[in-house]
N, C-alpha and C positions, 0 to 999 in steps of 0.2 A: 265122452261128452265134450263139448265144446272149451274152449280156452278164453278167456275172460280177461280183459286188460281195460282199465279205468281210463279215459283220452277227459281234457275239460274244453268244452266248448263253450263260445259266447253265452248262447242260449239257456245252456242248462247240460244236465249230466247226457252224456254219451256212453256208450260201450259198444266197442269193437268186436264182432263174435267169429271166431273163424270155421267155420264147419268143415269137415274132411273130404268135403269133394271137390277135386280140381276144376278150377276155372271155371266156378260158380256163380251165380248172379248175387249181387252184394242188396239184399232190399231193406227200405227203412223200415222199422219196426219201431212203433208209439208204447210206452204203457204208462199207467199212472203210479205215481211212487207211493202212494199214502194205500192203497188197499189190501191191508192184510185180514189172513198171512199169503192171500194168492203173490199181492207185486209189493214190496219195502225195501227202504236203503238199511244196508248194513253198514251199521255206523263205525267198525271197526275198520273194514274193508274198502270201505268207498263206491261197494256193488250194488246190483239188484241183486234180490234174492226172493224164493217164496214158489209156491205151486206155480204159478205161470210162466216164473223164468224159467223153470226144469222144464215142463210141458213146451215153450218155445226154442229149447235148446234141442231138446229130443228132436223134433218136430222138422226146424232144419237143419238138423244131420240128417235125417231119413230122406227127407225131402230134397235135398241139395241144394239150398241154399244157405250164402252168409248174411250175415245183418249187422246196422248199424241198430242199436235200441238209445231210444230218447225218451223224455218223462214230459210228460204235458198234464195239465188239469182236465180229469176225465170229461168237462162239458166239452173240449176243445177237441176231442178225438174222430170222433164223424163227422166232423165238419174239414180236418186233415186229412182222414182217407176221402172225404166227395171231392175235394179240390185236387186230389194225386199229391198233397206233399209229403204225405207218406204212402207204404206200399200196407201192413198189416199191422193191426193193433191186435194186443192181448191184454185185457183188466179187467175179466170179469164183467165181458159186456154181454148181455142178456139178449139173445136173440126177439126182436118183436119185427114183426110186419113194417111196420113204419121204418124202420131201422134197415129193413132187407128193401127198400124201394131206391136206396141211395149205398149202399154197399152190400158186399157178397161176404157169406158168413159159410165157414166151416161147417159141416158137420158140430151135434153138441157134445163137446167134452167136458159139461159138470153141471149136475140138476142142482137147482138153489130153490129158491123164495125168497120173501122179504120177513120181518121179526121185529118186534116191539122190544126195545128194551131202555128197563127204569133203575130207579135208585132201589137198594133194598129198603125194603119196609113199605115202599108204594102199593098200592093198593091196583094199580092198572091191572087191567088181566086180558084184554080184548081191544078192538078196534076203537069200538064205540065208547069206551072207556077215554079215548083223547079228544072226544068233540072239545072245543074250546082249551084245551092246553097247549102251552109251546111245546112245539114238538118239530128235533131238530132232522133234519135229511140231508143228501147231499145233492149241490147242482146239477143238474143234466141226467141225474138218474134216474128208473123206473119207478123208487120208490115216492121218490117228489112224485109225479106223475099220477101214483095209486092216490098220496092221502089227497091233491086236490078234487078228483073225481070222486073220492069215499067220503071224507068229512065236512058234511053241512056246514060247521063252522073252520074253517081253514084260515082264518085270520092268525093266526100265531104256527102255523108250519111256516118254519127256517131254515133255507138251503143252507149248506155252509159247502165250501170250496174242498176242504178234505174229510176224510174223516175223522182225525185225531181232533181237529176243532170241534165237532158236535160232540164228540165224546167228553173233551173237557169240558165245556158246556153245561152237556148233563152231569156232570158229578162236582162243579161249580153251582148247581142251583139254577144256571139262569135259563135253562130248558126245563121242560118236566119228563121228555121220554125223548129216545133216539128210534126212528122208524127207519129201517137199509136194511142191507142181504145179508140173509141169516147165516153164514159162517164167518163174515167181519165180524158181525153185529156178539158171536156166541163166542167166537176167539179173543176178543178183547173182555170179556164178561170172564171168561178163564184164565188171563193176564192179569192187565194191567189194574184192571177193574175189578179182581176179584175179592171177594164180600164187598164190595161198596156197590156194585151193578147186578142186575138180576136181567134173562131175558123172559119175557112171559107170551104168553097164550100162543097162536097155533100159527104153521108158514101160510102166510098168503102171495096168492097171485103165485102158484110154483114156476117156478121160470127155468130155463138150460144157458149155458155161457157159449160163447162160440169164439172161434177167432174169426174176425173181422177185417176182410182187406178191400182193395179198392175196387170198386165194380167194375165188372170184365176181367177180375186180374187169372192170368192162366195158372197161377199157382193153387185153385180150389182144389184140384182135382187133387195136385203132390198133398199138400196138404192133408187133404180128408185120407190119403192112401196111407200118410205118416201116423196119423190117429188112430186108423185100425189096426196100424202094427203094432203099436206103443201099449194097445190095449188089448191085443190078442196074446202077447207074447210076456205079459206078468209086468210091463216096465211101466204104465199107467197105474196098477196097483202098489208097484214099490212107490212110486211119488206121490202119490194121495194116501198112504198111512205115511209120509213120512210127512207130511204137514198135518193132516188131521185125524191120525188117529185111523186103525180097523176103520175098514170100508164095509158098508151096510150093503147086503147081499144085494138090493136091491138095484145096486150102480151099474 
């Protein structure tokens, strides 16, 4: 696997990735630092870490390329790859149409949904259970996008820039539910938040994650080629119980 050395740049965190193919194309690579456990900083280390940095480490070694990775606020990442300033993002972005009209998307390597989740003892249990609650989401995501189209009353849905902020939020009192993707939303409910948060009622809107790079870019094809190895050959399952746990036959 890849070699890992922390650079500081003006803008924000950098990593240098070296992959083992000679004379490689060096591409920029986006993720968001706040979405776990796929993309987070390792506070000891100074790294990224998490399902997505293994999955794009894997990914270009098979593939043959190196990469620079940089951390930007997830509303900010397809508007990076439609401009070329970068080449590929990975964060847990949700393949949709509208999203495929301005970048080209991987093959899906991880089925998800979105998840309700409250303080214990709340009473939520369903959708329609947050007409009129604050209820916190994140900027630029699918799931902001779901509760304005769902909820009649949408006056108190609350982007927040990461996710740890909506999560303190809700266990602050000053939300009433957090709506995002159900393995942030059920990872942090089994952390940080455990007995004080609860996730409840059923996935909606099921969605798959993709890597996402710049339209036209000729790395799809390496790419999608590195995904079926990674998954035919056991090493996609070692990385998905090694963040969350037995993988549902289903995957």
């Amino acid at each position: 696997m890849s070699t890992n050395w922390l650079k500081t740049l003006g803008a924000g965190l950098a990593l240098s990735v070296a992959a083992t193919s000679v004379n490689a194309d060096t591409l920029r690579v986006v993720t968001d630092p706040s979405f776990v456990p796929f993309e987070m900083m390792d506070q000891e280390t100074g790294e990224m870490i998490g399902f997505d940095m293994d999955i794009i480490a894997e990914v270009a070694e098979r593939a043959g390329f190196d990469y620079n990775l940089n951390t930007m606020d997830f509303n900010g990442i397809i508007p990076a790859l439609q401009t070329g300033n970068v080449d590929i993002a990975i964060a847990g972005i949700t393949i949709t149409e509208e999203r495929g009209q301005i970048v080209d998307f991987s093959d899906p390597y991880y089925d998800s949904g979105l998840r309700i989740l409250v303080r214990e003892g709340d009473d939520v249990q369903e959708m329609s259970d947050l007409e009129g609650k604050k209820v916190g989401t994140k900027i630029g995501s699918t799931s902001y996008d779901y509760l304005m189209k769902t909820l009649k009353e949408d006056d108190g849905v609350t982007p927040y820039p990461g996710s740890s902020d909506m999560y303190m939020a809700l266990m602050s009192r000053a939300i009433d539910a957090v709506f995002y993707d159900a393995p942030n939303v059920g990872y942090f409910a089994s952390t940080r938040g455990e007995g004080r948060v609860k996730t409840v009622g059923p996935l909606y809107e099921g969605q798959q994650y993709g890597i996402a790079l710049k339209k036209g870019s000729e790395w799809v094809g390496p790419v999608n080629e590195a995904l079926a190895e990674i998954k035919a050959d056991g090493t996609y399952k070692t990385i998905y119980e090694k963040w969350f746990g037995p993988m549902p036959e289903s995957e």
